[in-house]
N, C-alpha and C positions, 0 to 999 in steps of 0.2 A: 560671544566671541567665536569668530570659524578661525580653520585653518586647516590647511591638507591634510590627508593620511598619511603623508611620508613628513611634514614637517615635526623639526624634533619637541616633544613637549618636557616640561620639569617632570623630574622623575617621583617627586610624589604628587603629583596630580592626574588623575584618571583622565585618560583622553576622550570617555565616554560623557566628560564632564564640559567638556570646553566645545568639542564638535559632532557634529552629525555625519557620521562618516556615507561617504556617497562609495559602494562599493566600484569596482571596477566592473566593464563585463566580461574579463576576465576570469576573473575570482566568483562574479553570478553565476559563468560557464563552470567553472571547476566544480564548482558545487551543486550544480545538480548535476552533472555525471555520476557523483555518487548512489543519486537516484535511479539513473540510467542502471546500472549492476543492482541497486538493490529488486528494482522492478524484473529484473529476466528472471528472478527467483519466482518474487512474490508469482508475478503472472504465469508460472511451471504451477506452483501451488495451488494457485485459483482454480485455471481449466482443464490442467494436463496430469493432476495427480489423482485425481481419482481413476478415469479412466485407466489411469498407467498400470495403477493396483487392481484393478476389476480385471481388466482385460489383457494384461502382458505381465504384470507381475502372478498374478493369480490366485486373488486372495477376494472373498466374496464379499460384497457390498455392504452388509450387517456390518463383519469383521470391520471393513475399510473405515467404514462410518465411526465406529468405536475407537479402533485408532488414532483416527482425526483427533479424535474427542481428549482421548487419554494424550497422547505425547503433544498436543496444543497447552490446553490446560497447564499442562507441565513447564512449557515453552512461556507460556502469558504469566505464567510465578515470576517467571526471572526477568519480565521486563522492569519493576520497580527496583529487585534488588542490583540489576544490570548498572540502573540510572541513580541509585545510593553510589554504586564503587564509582562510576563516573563522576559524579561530584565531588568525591573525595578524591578523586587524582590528581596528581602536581607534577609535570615534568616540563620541560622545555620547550616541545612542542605545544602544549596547553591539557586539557584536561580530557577531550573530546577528540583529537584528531587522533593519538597514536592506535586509539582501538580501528581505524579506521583499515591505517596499513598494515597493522601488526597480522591483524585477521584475514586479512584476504587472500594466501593462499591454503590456510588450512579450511576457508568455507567453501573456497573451490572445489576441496579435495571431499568434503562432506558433501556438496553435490552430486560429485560421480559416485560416490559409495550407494546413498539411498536411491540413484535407478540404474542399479548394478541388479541384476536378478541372478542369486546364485542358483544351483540345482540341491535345492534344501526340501524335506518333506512338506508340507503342507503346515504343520508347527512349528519347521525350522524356519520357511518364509515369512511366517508373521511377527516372529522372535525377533529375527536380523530387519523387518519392517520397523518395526518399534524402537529398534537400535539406531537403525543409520538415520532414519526420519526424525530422532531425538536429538543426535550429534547434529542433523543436518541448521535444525531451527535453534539449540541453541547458538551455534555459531553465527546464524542469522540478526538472532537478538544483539550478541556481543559488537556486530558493527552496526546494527538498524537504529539501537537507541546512541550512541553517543553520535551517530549523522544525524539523526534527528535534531537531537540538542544542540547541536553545532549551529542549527541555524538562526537560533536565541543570540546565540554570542559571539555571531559576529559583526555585528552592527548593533547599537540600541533601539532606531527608528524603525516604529512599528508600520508604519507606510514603506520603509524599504523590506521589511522583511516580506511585507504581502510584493512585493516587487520581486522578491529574490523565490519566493514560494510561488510566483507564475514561470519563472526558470525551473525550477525544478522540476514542476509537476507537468512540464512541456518534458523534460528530459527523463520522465518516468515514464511518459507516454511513451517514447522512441524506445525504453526497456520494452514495453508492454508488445511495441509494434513488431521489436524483432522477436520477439516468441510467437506472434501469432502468426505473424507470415513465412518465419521459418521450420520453427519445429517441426511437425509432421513433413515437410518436404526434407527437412537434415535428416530426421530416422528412415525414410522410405531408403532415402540412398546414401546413407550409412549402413546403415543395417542389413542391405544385398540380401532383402525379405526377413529379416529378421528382426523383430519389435524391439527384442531386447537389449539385442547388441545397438540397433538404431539410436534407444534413447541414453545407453551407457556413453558411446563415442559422441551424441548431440551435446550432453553436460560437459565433459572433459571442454570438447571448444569453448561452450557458454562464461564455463571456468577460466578459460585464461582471459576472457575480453573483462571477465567483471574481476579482475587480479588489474589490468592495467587501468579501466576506472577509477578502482575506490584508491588507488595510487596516484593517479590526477587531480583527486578530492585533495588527499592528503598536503602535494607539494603547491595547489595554488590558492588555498585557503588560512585564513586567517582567526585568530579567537581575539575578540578585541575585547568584551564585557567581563570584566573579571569581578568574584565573587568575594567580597571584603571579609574579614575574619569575624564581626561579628554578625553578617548574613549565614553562617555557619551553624548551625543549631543543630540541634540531637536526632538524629531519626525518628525517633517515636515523636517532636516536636512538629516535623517535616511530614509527616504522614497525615496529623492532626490537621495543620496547614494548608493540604491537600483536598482533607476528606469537609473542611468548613471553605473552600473555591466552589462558591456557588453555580460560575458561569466553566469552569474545569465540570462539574459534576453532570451539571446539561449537557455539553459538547462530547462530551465519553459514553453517556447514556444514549445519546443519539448517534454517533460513532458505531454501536455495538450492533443496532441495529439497520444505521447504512451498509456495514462491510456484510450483513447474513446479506440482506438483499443482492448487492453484487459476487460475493460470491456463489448464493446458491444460483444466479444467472450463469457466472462465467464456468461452474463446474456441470450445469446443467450443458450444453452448448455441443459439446465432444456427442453426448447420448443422442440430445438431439437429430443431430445432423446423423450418424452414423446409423441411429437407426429407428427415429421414425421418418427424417427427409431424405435420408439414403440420395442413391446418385441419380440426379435431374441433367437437365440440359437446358441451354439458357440462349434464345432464340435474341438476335442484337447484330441490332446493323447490314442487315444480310446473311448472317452468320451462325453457325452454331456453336457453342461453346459446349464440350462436357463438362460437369462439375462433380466429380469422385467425391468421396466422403472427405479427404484430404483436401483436394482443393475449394469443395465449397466450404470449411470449418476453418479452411486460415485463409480465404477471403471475408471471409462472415465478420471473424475477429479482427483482421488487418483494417477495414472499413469502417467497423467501429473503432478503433484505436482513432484512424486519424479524425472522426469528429468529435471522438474526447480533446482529442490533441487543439482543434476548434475551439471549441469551446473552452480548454483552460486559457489558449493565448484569449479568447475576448472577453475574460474575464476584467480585466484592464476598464472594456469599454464598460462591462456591468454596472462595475462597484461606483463609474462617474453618477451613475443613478439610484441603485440600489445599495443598501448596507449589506455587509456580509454577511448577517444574520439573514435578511431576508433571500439573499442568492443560498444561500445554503438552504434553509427550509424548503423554498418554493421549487427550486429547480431540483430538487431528494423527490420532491414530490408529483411534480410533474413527470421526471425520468419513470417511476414505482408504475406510474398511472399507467404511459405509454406501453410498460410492458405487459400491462394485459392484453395485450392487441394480438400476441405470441401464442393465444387458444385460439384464437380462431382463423389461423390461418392452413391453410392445407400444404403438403409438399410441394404440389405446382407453382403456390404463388411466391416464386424464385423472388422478382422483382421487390413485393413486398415483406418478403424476409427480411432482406436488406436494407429497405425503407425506414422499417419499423425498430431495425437498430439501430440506422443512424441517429434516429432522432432519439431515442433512448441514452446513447452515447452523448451526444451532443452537448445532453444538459446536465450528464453526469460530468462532464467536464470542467465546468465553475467550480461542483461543489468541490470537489477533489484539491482546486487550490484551495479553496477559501479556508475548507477545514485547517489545515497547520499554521493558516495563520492566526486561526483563532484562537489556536493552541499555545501560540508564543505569548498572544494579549493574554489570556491566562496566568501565563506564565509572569508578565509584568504586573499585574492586575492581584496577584499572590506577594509582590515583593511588596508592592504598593500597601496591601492591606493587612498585612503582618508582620515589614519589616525584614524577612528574611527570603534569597534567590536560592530557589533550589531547583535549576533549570533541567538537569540532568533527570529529576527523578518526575516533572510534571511530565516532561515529553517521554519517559517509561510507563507513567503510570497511563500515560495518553496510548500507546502502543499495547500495554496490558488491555486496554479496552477496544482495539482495533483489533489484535489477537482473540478476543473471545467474541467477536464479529466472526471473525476466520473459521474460529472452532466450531461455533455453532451450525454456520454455513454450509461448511463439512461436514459436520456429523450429520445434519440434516438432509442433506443429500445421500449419502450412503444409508443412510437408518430409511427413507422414505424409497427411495429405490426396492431396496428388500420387500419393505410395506407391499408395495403394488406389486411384486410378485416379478423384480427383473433378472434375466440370466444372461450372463456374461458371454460372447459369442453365440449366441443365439437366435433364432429367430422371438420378438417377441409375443407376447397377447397381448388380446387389445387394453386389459388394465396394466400393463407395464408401458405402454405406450402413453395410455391414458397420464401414469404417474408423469410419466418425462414432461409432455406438454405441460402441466400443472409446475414441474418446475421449472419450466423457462417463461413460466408467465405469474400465476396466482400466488403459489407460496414465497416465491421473493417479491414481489408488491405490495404485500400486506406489509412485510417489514422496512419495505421503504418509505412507505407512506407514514407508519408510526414514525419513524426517523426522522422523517420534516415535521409534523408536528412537533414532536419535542423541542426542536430547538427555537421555536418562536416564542418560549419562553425567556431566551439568552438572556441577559439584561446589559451587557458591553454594548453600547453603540462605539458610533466611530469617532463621534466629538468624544464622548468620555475618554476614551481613549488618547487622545491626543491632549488633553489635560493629565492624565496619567502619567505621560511619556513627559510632560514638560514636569512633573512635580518629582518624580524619578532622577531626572538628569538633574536637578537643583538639589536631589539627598546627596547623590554622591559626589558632586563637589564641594557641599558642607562637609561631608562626613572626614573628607582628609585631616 
């Protein structure tokens, strides 16, 4: 039996029971905006916060690296406990959305704090690092996991959610693009030569656009799947539940080690360019282009964005041939491969710089959907085989393993820079150089290439799954 989203149903009958809601593309648009605000963070974190700390906040790359380490770690605690209190929430708006609004101008406000540089000793800076960079991520967490979960429940059909996760992860891209294209050109003239003041007045904007985002999430989104009172079961039941999701346990182990790969890329990138390809010029068309540290590092980035941003829209056309497992492994692993190509290039070869990302980018862009939707069949795939939804805390504990991707990334980058001997505004030696290159190519390959491996173990196909979704929808209109 179908029947509209708006027609009225009996009120003790789940409407998840009777139809397959076809969302609006309205309500697909509102909802990856949220994505849109949550990416202008993540993508600050990725490429633009180490640097920030090495060379304008001023604190040494060891340090930096440690920090990453300590206030993540800290950060990746509270994504599970984040996704427990979102499960146990009831209010009127639903379980997931109010964190969405509630938060968003105090994570604005924790934005401009952590790239605020005060004039603090050298102990005071790392102290007030530790501080606002802790405020900053857990605030991050407080809206990242219940948007994440929100996309479990608002639809039940596992095919619209991979539909509603090609929105999104299109609409994370347009986060990603406007960090990469703007930043460094908003601090140069903001900041009237001033690094500091640049990237302080850069957040404060970034801050009010992702305040009217996750504000758009909130008023054009819906929570349809609601969680029946004996799906409700004990935390330490739910974790158990969790830790025996055999195809949740792959996807998180391979997760941890996609995000080291793209991150230690995208925090590798800044060093890069600034200072072993420093400023080139770019002969085209008749023409000469100069290309400053600034300009070539958020074209570098802007160019990669849009063939991720490719690559997620043709994801559509993928999955008509491939499973998701196989676009996720193959294309993690072909992206890992391609970035080895980043040693052996010299400063000159401008052209192939950007070559060699696009197509690195390209085919990072499937995986990036495919992943969350494989996070939601999970998430069904757990109701299915134990009986109880605990939607909130899979897409946490899914987050707590994309977070110690992050941390690692990070730390690894700051602790390996040190290693090979880098100094911050400086001219470097040839083994600080040497390190850089090694990080925009060999050390994050290695972990991308584990990361496609692992997940060809998945066992979720896409028929299983649509038998899943059909035995699902027949429990809970028994279950009334």
């Amino acid at each position: 039996m179908e029947a509209p989203l708006d027609q009225p149903l009996p009120a003790d009958v789940p409407r998840e029971a009777l139809v397959r809601p076809r969302l609006s593309f309205k309500e697909k648009v509102g909802y990856s905006l949220g994505d849109t605000a949550s990416n202008i963070y993540f993508q600050t974190f990725v490429v633009f916060l180490p640097i920030f700390y090495t060379d304008v906040f001023g604190i040494s790359a060891a340090a930096m690296g440690t920090m990453l380490l300590v206030t993540r770690i800290f950060d990746a605690v509270n994504d599970p406990l984040m996704g427990v209190i979102a499960d146990r929430t009831e209010t009127r708006w639903g379980k997931f959305r109010p964190y969405i609004a509630g938060l968003a101008v105090p994570l604005a406000i924790g934005g401009v704090l952590a790239f605020t540089t005060p004039d603090f000793s050298d102990t005071g800076l790392l102290v007030y690092a530790y501080l606002t960079y802790s405020l900053l991520v857990v605030l991050y967490t407080a809206v990242n996991v219940p948007y994440s979960a929100l996309m479990a429940v608002i639809t039940p059909n596992s095919m619209e959610r991979t539909e509603v996760s090609t929105y999104r992860f299109v609409a994370a891209f347009v986060g990603q693009f406007i960090i990469g294209a703007t930043a460094l050109v908003l601090v140069e003239r903001l900041g009237g030569g001033s690094e500091q003041q640049g990237w302080q007045y850069a957040m404060a904007l970034y801050g009010v656009l992702v305040v009217a985002l996750l504000f758009a999430t909130f008023f054009l989104t819906k929570e349809r799947v609601q969680t029946t009172k004996a799906q409700q079961g004990k935390i330490k039941e739910d974790l158990k539940d969790l830790l025996k999701n055999k195809p949740w346990v792959l996807i998180a182990i391979a997760t941890v080690f996609q995000l080291t790969f793209i991150v230690m890329r995208g925090s590798a990138t800044p060093y890069y360019f600034r200072y072993f390809v420093q400023d080139q010029q770019l002969a085209l068309f008749g023409s000469t282009i100069d290309l400053t540290y600034a300009v070539f590092t958020s074209s570098f980035i802007t160019l990669g964005t849009v063939a991720t941003l490719i690559g997620a829209v043709a994801t559509g056309l993928f999955t008509k041939k491939l499973s998701k497992k196989n676009i996720y492994a193959g294309f993690l692993t072909i992206s890992a491969v391609l970035s080895l190509l980043f040693y052996m290039l010299v400063p000159e070869n401008v052209l192939l710089i950007y070559a060699v990302n696009i197509l690195v980018s390209f085919f990072f862009g499937s995986v990036a959907v495919v992943q969350w939707a494989i996070y939601t069949d999970t998430a069904d795939y757990g109701e299915w085989k134990f009986g109880r939804r605990a939607t909130g805390l899979i897409m946490a504990a899914s987050l707590f393993a994309l977070k110690l991707g992050l941390t690692l990334g990070g730390a690894l980058v700051g602790w390996l820079l040190g290693a090979h001997g880098f100094e911050a505004q400086a001219a470097q030696t040839e083994e600080a150089l040497f390190g850089i290159r090694l990080l925009m190519s060999f050390y994050p390959a290695l972990f991308g290439i584990v990361g496609g491996a692992i997940i060809f173990f998945y066992p979720l196909t896409d028929k299983m799954m649509v038998t899943i979704e059909e035995d699902l929808t027949s429990r809970r209109g028994e279950a009334v």
